[in-house]
C-alpha positions in Angstrom: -49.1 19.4 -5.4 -47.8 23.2 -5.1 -45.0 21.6 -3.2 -44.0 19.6 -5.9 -44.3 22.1 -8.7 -42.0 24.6 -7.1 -39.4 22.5 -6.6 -39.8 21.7 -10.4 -39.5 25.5 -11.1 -36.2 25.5 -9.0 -34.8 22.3 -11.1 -35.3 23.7 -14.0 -33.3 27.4 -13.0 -30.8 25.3 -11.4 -30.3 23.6 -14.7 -30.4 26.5 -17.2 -27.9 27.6 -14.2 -25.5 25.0 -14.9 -25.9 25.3 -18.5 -24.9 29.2 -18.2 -21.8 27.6 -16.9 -20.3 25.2 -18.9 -17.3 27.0 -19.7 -15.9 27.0 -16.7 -17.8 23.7 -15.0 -15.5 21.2 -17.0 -12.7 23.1 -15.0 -14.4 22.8 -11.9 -15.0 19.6 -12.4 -11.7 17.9 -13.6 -9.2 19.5 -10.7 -10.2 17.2 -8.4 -9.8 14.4 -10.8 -5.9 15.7 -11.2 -4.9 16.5 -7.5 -6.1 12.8 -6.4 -4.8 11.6 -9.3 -1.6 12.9 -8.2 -1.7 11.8 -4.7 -3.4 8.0 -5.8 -0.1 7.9 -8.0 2.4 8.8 -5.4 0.2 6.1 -2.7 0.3 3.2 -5.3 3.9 3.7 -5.8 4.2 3.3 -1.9 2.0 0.3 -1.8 3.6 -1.6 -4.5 5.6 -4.5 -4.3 9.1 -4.1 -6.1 10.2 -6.7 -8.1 13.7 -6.1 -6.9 12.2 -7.8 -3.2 10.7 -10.2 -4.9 12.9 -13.5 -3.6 13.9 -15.6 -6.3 13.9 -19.7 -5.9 15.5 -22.6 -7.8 13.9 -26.2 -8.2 15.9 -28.8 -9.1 14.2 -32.6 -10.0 17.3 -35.0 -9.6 14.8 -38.1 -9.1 12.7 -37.5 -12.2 10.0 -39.8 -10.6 6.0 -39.5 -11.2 5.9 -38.0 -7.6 8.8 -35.7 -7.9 7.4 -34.3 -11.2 4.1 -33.7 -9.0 5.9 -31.9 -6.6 7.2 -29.7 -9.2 4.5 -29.1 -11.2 2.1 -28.3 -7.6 4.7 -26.1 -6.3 5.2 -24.1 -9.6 1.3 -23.6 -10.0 1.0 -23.1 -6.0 0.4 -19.6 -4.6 1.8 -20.8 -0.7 4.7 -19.3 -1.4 3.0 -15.2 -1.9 3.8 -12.4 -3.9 7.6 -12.0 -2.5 8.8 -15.4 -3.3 8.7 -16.8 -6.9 9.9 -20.1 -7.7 11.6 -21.5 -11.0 11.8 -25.2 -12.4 15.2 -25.8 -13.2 18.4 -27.5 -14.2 21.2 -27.4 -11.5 24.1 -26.2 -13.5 21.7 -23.1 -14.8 20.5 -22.3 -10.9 24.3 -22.4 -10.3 25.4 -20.1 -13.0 22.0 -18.0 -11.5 23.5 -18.0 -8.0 27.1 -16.8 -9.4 25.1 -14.3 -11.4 23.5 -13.1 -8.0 20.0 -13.8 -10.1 18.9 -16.8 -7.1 18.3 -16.5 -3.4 18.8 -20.2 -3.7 17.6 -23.4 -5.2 16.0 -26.6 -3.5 17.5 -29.8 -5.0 15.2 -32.9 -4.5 18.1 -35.7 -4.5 17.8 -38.8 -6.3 16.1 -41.9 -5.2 14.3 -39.6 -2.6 10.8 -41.0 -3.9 12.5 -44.7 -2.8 13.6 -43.8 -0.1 9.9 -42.2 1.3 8.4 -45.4 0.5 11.0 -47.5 2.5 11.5 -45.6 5.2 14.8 -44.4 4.6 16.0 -41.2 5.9 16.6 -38.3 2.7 17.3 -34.6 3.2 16.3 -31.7 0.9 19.3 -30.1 -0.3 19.1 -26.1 0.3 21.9 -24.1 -1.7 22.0 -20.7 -0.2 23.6 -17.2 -2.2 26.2 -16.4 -0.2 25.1 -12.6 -1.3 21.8 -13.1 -0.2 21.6 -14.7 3.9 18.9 -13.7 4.8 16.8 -14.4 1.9 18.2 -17.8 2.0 17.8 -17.9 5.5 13.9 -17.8 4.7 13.7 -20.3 1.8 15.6 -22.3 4.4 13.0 -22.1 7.2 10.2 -22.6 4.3 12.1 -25.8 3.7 12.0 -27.1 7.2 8.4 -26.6 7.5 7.6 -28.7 4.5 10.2 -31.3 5.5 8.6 -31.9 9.0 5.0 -32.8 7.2 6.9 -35.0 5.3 8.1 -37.1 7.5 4.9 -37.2 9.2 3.6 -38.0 5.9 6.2 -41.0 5.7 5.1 -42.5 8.8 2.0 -42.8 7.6 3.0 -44.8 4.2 4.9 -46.8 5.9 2.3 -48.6 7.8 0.1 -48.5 4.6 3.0 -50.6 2.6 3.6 -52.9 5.7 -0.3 -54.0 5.6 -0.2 -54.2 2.2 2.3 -56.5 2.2 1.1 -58.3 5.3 -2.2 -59.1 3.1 -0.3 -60.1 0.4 -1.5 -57.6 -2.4 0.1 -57.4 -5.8 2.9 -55.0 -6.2 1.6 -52.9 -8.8 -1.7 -52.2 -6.9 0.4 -51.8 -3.0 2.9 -49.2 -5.9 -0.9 -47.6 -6.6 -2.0 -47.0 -3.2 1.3 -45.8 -2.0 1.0 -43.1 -4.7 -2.6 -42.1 -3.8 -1.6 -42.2 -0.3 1.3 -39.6 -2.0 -1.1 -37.5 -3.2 -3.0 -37.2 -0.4 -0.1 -36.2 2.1 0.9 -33.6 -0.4 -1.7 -32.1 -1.5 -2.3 -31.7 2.3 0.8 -30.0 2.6 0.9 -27.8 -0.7 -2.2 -26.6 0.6 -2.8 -26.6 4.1 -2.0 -22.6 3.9 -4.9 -21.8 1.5 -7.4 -23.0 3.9 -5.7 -20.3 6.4 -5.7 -18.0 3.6 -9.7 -18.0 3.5 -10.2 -16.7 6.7 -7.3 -14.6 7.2 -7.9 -10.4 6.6 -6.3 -9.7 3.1 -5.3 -5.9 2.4 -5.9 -4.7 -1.2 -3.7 -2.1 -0.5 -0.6 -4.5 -0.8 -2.3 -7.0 -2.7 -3.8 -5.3 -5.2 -3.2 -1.4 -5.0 -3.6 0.2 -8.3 -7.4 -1.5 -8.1 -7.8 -0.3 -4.1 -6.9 3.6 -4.8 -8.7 3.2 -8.1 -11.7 2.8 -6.4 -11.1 4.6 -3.8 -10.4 7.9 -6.2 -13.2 7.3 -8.1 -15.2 7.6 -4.4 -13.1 10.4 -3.3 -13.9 12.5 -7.1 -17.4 12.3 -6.5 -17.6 13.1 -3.2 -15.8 16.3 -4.3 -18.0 16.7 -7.4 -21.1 16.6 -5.0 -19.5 19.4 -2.9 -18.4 21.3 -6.3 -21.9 21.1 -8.1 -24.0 21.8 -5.0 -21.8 24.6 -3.5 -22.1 25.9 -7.1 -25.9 26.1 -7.5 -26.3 28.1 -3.9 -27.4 31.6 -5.0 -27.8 33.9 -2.1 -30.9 35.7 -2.3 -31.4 39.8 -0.8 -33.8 40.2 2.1 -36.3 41.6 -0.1 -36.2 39.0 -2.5 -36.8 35.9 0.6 -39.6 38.2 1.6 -41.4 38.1 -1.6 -40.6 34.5 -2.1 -42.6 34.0 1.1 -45.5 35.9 -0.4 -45.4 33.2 -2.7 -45.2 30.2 -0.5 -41.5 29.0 -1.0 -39.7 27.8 1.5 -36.3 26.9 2.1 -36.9 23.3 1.9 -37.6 23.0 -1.8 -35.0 25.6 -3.0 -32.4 22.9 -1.1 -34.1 19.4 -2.5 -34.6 21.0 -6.0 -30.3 21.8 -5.5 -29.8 18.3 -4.4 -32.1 16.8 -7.2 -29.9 18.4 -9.7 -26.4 17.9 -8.1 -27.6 14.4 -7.9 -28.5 13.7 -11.7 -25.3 15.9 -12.7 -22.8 13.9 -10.4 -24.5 10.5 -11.1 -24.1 11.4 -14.8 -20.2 12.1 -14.7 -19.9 9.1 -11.8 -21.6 6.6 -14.4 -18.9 7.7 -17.5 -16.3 7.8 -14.9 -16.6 3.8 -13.5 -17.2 2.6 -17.2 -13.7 4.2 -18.5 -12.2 2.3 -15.1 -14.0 -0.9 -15.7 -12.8 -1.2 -18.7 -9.0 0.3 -18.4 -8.8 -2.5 -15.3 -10.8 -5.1 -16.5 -12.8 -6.0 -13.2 -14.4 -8.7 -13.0 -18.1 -8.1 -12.7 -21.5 -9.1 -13.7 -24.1 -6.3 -14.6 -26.4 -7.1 -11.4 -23.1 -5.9 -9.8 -23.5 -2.7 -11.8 -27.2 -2.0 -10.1 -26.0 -2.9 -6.6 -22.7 -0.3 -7.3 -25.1 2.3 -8.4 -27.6 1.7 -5.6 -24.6 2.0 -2.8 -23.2 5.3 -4.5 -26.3 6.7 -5.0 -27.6 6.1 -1.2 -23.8 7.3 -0.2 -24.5 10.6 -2.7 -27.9 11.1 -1.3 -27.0 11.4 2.6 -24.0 13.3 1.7 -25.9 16.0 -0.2 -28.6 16.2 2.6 -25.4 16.0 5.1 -24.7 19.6 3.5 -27.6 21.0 3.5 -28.0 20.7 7.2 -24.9 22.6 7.7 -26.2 25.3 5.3 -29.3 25.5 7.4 -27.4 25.4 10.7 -24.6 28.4 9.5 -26.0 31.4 8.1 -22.8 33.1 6.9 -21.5 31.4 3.7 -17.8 31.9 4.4 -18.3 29.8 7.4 -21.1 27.4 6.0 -18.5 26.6 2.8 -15.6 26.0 5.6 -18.2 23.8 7.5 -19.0 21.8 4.5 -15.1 21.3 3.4 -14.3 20.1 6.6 -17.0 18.1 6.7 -16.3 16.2 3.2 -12.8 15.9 3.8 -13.6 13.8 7.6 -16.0 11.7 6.1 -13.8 10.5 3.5 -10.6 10.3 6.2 -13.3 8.2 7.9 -14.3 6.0 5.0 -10.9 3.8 4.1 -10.7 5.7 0.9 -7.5 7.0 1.8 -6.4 5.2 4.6 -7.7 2.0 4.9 -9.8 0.8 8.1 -7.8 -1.6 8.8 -5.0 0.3 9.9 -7.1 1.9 12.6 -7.1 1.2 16.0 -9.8 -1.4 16.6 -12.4 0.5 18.8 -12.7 3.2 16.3 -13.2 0.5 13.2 -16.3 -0.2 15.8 -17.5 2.8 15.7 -16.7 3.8 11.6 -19.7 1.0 11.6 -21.8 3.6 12.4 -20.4 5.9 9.9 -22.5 6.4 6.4 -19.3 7.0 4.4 -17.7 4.1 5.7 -20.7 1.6 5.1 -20.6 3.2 1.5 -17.1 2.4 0.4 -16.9 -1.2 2.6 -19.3 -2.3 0.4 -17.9 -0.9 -2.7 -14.8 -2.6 -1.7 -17.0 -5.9 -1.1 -18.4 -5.7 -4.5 -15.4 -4.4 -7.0 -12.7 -6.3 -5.5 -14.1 -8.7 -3.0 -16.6 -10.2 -5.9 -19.4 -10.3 -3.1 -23.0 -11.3 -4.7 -25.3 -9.3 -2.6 -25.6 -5.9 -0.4 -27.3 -4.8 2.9 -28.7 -1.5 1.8 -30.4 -1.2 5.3 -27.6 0.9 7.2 -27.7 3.4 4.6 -31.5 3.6 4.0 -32.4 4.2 7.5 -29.2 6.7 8.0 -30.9 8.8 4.5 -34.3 8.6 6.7 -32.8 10.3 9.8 -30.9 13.1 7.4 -33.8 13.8 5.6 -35.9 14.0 8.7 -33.4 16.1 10.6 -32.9 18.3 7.5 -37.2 19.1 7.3 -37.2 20.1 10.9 -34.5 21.9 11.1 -35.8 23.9 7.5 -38.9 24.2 9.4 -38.0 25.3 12.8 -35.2 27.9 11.6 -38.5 29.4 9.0 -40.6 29.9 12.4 -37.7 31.5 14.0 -37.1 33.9 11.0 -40.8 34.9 11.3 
């Protein structure tokens, strides 16, 4: 009970503390939020797609068929194609004016009577009208082309046996016309979308995907790991020799001077981290529910937790405080080089993304990531509860065993 009530008396003098300095706290607080700014603004610009590499692609219907006009219409909606490559329904005399205006990579004609042709067996090309300006883009939409081609074919092997059944069993025309179109749809929606069943188990990297979302995250990690280092290096007071002695006379120990700092710094930090996320949630719109909101909270605040008691082991460890505030710098600044904040993990070499597993600050922000932008429903909070149980029992006998020393 005397534990506990002296480590009340040291949250409220760290408090009226940070009170005394509200001045020049703000200050304190919002340079960190400038300098990543900065550097978030310089990586994003890095990381960004121009729209200048952006290939651009002509579609031209010449058959005006049912089928052709699906192609069209599932190609247009379709993402196969990726960010780089954009493709526009169109007439051919405007995606010729667009390749003399050097506006096109190309256009794709789909010929008449193509849609006859499939069904009867008859050879037919896709047309592929390059910008002389432009090889190698065309070059691509040219290799794209062939790839579709080839499952087309395969596709019209497989109608073709369909009709010669149908005939064989002497079915009506319009129904034989009906299955050959179902039989179509099939073959292309197989083809449209063969890649997006890659796509699902494929890595994706945010950073090119989606960057301004990535390093907005990633900042808003970064600031308060800096504002946890800012607040708590800011509430150390270092006390005379006479006046440790006396606080000994009185029972109080290192321990509680440090949880009654980390108690504070936490409640501070998770204030200006909980105003921070809302003015980024809404400025970016993500997508979330508000159980996501208590998992986010429940990540950060285990993250914020091991961090602080991360530092106070080092304070306990070095007794100077030039050296101890160099210590706990470095310290900050490799945990979040470790965590993907600013590079991401998956540009690491792969046995050390085996070992960043074992790495707090790393589990923290992967399942940030995982929540914000990967929309996952759940969290394993398990890493970083038994990680805080080992700081916090490291950090009592540590506090203990350097007090016996001292006497």
């Amino acid at each position: 009970m005397h534990f506990i009530t002296k480590i009340l008396i040291f949250i409220k003098s760290n408090s009226m503390q940070l009170q005394r300095k509200w001045l020049s706290l703000p200050l304190l607080l919002l340079f960190p939020i400038i300098i990543v700014g900065l550097i978030v603004t310089i990586l994003i610009a890095l990381f960004s797609p121009s729209d200048k590499n952006v290939i651009q692609v002509g579609l031209i219907d010449a058959d005006q068929t049912a089928e052709t006009q699906m192609v069209v219409d599932l190609i247009n909606e379709s993402a196969q194609m990726g960010t780089y490559i954009q493709i526009h329904s169109m007439e051919e005399s405007k995606a010729k004016t667009a390749i003399q205006m050097n506006e096109l990579s190309s256009y794709i004609v789909l010929p008449e009577g193509i849609t006859e042709s499939l069904y009867q067996g008859h050879s037919s090309e896709l047309a592929v009208i390059g910008n002389p300006s432009q090889p190698m883009q065309s070059r691509i939409i040219k290799e794209l082309i062939d790839s579709v081609t080839r499952h087309i074919r395969a596709s019209q092997a497989n109608i073709l046996t369909i009709n010669h059944y149908a005939k064989a069993l002497s079915i009506e025309n319009e129904a034989r016309n009906d299955l050959l179109f179902e039989q179509f749809q099939e073959f292309l929606f197989y083809t449209i979308g063969k890649d997006r069943v890659i796509n699902e188990l494929q890595i994706t990297n945010q950073v090119t995907s989606s960057p301004i979302d990535y390093y907005a995250m990633a900042s808003w990690f970064i600031v308060i790991s800096i504002w946890l280092l800012a607040v708590y290096t800011f509430l150390y007071k270092e006390n005379e020799l006479r006046m440790k002695h006396r606080m000994k006379l009185y029972g109080v120990t290192d321990i509680q001077q440090i949880i009654a700092r980390i108690i504070v710094t936490l409640v501070a930090v998770s204030i200006l981290s909980a105003g921070s996320f809302a003015i980024l949630q809404h400025v970016l719109d993500w997508d979330l529910y508000k159980y996501d909101f208590t998992r986010i909270g429940a990540v950060i605040s285990l993250y914020s937790i091991l961090l602080l008691l991360c530092l106070a082991i080092i304070e306990t460890l070095i007794p100077s405080k030039k050296l101890r505030l160099l210590g706990q710098s470095l310290f900050t600044g490799g945990v979040l080089l470790i965590s993907g904040a600013f590079i991401p993990v998956i540009y690491f070499p792969l046995k050390l993304q085996e070992l960043l597993l074992y790495s707090f600050s790393n589990e923290g922000f992967r399942w940030l990531h995982e929540i914000i932008l990967n929309n996952r429903l759940y969290a394993d909070y398990t890493p970083l509860v038994l990680m805080n149980m080992v700081g916090l029992l490291l950090l009592i006998g540590l506090s203990l065993g350097k007090e016996r020393l001292e006497e």
